[in-house]
PASEBA-1860 file (N, C-alpha, C; in nm, 3 decimals):
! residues 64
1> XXXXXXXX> 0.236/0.727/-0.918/0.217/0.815/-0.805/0.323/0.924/-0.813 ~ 0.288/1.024/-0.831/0.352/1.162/-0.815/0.407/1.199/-0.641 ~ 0.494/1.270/-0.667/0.607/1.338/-0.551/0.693/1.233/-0.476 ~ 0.706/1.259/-0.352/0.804/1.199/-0.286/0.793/1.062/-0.289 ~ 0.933/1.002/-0.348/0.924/0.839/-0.374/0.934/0.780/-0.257 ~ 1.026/0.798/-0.162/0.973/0.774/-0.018/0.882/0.708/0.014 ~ 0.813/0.860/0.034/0.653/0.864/0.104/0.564/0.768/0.016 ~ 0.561/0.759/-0.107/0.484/0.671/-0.165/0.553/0.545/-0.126
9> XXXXXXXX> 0.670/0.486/-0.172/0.717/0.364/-0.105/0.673/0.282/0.034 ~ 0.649/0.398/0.166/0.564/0.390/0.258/0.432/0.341/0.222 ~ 0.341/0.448/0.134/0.217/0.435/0.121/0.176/0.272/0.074 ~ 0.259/0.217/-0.031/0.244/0.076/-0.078/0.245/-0.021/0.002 ~ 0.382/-0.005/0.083/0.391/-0.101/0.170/0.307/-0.095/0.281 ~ 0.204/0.013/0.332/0.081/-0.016/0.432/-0.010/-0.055/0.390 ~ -0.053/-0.038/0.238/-0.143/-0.129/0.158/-0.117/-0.259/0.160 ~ 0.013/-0.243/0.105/0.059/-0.422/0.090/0.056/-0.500/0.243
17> XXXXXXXX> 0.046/-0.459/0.394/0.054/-0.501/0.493/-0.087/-0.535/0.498 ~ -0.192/-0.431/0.442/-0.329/-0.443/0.465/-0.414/-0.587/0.418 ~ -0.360/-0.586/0.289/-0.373/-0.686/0.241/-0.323/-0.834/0.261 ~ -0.209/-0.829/0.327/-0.156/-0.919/0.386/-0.240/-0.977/0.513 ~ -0.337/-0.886/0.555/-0.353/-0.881/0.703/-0.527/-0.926/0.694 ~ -0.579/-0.927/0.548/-0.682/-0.980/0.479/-0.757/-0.923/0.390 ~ -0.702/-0.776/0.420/-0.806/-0.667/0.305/-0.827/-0.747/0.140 ~ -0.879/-0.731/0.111/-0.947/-0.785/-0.046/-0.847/-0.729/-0.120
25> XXXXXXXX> -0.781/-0.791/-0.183/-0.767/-0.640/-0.340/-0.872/-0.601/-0.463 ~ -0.826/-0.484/-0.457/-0.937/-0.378/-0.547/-0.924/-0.436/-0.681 ~ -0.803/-0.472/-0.728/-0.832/-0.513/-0.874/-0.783/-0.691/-0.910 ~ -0.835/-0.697/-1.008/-0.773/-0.880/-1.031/-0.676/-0.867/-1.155 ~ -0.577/-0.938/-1.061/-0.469/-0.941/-1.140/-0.388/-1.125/-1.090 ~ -0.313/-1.116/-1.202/-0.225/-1.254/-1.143/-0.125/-1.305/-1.083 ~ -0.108/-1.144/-1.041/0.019/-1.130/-0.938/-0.065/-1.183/-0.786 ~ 0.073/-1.224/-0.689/0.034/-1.269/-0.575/0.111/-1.191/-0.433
33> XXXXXXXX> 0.179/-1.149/-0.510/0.263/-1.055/-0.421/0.183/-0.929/-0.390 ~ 0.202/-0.918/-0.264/0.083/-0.789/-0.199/0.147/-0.660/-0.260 ~ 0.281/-0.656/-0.269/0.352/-0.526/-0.326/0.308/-0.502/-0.460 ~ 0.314/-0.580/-0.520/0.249/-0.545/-0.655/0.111/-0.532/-0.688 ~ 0.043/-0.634/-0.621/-0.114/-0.563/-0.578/-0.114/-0.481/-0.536 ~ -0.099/-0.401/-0.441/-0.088/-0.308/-0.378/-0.058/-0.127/-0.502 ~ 0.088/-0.204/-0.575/0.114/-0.118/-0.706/0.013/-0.110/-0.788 ~ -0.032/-0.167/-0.862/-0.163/-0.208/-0.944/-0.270/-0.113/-0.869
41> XXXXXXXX> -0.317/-0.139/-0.769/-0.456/-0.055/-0.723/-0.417/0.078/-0.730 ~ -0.323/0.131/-0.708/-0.242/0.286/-0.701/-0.252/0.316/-0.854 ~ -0.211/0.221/-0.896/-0.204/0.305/-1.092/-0.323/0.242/-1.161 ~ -0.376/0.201/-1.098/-0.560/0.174/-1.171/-0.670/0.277/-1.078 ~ -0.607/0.339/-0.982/-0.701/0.443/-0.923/-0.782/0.404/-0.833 ~ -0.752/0.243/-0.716/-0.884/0.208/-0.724/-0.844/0.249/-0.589 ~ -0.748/0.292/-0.534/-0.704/0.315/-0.403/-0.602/0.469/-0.439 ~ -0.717/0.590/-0.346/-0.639/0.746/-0.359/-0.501/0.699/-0.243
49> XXXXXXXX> -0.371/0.749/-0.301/-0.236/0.732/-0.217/-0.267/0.831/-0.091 ~ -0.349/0.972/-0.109/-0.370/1.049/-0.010/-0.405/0.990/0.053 ~ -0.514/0.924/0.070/-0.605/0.827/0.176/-0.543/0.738/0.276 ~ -0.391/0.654/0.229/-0.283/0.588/0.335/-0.233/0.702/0.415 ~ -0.306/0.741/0.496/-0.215/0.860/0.594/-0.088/0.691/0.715 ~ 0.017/0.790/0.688/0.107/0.741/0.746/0.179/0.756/0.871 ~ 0.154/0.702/0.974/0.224/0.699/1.091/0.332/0.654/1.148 ~ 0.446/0.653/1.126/0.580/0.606/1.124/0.564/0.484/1.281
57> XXXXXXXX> 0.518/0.536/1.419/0.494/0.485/1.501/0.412/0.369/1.506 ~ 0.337/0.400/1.447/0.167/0.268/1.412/0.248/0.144/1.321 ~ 0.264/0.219/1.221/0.256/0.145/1.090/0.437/0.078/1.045 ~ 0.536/0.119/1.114/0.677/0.067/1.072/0.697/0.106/1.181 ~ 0.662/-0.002/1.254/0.794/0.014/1.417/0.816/-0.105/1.398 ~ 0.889/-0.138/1.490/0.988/-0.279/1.548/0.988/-0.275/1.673 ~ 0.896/-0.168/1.758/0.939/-0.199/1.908/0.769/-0.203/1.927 ~ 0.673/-0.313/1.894/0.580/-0.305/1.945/0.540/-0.427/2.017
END
C-alpha cells in the first residue's frame, strides 16, 4: 500500500476489527491473525485500501 503509513496502518487495523467481528476473509491463507489477513487481502488486491474510509470517532475511540 502506497502513501501515508499511518493512514494505511489505520486502514488494516479496521479490516482486521472487521474480521474479527465476523467478516469472511477474502483470501486463504494459514495465518490466523486478523492483522495479517487483513495484510494479505491489501497486497493480493482483494480489498481496495480506498474503500476503508476512516473515521477516527467510529472506528478508534475508547469513549464509547
Amino acid at each position: 500500500m502506497k502513501g501515508n503509513r499511518y493512514l494505511s496502518t489505520l486502514k488494516i487495523a479496521k479490516r482486521a476489527r472487521q474480521i474479527l467481528g465476523g467478516a469472511k476473509p477474502l483470501v486463504i491463507t494459514n495465518y490466523r491473525n486478523p492483522i495479517k489477513i487483513a495484510q494479505r487481502e491489501i497486497e493480493q488486491g482483494k480489498i481496495d485500501p480506498e474503500l476503508l474510509k476512516i473515521d477516527p470517532v467510529d472506528d478508534f475511540s475508547f469513549y464509547k
